[in-house]
N, C-alpha and C positions, 0 to 999 in steps of 0.2 A: 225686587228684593227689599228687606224693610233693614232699618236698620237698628231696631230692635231686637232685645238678647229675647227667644222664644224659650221658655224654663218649663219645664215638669215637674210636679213632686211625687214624688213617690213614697207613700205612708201608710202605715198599719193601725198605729195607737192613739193617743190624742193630739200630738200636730201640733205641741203649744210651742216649738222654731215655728210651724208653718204659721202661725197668727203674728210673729213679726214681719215676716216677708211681707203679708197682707197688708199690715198695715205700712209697714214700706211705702209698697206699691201704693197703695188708696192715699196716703200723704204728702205721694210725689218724692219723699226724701230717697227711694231707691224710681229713679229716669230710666228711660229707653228700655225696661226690661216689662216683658208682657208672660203674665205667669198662664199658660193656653188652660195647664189644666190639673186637676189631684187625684194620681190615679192609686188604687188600693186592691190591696185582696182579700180585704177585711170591711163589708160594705157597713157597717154598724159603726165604724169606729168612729172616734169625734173626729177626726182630722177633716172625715169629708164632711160633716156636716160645716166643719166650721167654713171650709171651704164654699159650701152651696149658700150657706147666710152672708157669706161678703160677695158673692153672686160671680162665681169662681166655676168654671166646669169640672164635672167630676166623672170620672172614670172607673167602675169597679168590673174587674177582671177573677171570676169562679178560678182561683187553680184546682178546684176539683178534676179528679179525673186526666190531669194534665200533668208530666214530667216536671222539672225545672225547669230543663229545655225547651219545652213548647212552653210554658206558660212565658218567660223570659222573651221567647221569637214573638209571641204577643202583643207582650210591652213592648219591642223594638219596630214592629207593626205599627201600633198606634204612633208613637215618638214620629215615626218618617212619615207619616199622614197628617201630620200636622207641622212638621218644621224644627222640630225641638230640638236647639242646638244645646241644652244643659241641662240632664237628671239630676234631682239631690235627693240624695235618702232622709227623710228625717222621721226615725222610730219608724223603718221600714224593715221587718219583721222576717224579711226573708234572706236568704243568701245569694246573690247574683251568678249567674251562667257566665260562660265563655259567648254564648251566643250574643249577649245584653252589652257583654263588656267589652267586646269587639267591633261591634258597632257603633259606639259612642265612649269608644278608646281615648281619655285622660276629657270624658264630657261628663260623669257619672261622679259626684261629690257625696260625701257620705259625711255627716257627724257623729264622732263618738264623744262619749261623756267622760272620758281619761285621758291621760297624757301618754299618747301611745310611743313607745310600744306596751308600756305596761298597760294590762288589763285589758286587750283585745276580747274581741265574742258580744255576745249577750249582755247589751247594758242595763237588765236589771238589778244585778247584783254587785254591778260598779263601786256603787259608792259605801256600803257596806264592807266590801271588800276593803275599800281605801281607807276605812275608820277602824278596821278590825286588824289591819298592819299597822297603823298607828305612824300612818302618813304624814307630813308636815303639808303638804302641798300636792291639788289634784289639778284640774281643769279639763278643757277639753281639745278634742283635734278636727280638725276639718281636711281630709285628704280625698284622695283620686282613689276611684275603686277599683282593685285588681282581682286575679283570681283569688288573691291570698287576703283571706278575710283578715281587714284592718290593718293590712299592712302595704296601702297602696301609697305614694310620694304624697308628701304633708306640704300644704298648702296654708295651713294658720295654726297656731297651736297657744292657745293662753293659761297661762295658768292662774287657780282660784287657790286660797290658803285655807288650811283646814285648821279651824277654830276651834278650841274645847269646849267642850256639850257639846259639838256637832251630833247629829244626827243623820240616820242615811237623807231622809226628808229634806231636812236644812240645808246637807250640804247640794243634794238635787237640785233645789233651789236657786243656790248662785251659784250652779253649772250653769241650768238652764239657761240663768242670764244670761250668761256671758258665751252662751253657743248662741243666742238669738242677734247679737252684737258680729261672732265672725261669720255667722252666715249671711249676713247683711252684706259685711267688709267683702267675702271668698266671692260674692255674685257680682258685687261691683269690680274687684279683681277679672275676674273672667271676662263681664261687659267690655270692657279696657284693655285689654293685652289687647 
């Protein structure tokens, strides 16, 4: 048995969390944690290319043709065939099964780009949303996935201050930061307990 944390990523769109982890890892600043592999259902995206150029295994799963449920039994397939004791979603595009989520019950991390509970769902329109109420203050959250979309036990939650001229852009920006920071912190969290 190793005693290395084995991680999955699970991503759809461009992966720019997953390029800190990488370089995490490749730095040595994130120890004992071996990222097996980046698995997607979206084979075009950058996430995996960026993955396959830090020379990172990649995994792309067709849900064509496939319910939630089997495609989900899939992913839970490969995870247990390779060891994977931590999934994180990051810009993973899909909605998680009961099958996925019970298998890897409080192993399955998700980042969103608000301070939940506000602004669950779909984080493209997050930060528009947050400028168009005329928010003081957004950030982001790092929690355990449950059935209930974004509303699984919050495990880090920072907040970023929303500046005048923000823009959706800008304020994206130093989300992103600072979701690249707790998903850093939530992996070494995990490593540790």
């Amino acid at each position: 048995m190793s005693n290395k944390l084995n991680i999955a990523i699970f991503a759809s769109t461009k992966g720019t969390d997953l390029q800190a982890i990488i370089d995490a890892i490749k730095s040595g600043k994130l120890t004992d944690v071996d990222l097996k592999f980046v698995l997607s259902n979206n084979k075009d995206c950058y996430a995996m290319e960026r993955a396959r150029e830090a020379g990172f295994n990649t995994i792309f799963l067709d849900p064509k043709g496939l319910s939630r449920q089997e495609f989900d039994e899939k992913c839970s397939k490969v995870c247990r065939q390779r060891q994977i004791d931590l999934i994180i979603l990051i810009g993973y595009m899909r909605i998680i099964t009961k099958v996925l989520i019970d298998a890897y019950k409080n192993r399955i991390m998700n980042i969103h780009p608000s301070l939940l509970p506000k602004y669950p769902g779909m984080d493209l329109d997050v930060h528009r949303e947050v400028l168009k109420n005329k928010e003081k203050e957004t950030g982001c959250t790092l929690h355990f996935v449950t059935e209930d979309l974004d509303a699984g036990p919050i495990i880090i939650q920072e907040k970023v201050p929303v500046k005048e001229g923000d823009t959706p852009e800008s304020l994206k920006e130093r989300v992103q930061a600072k979701e690249k920071e707790v998903i850093i912190q939530g992996i070494e969290m995990f490593r540790d307990k």
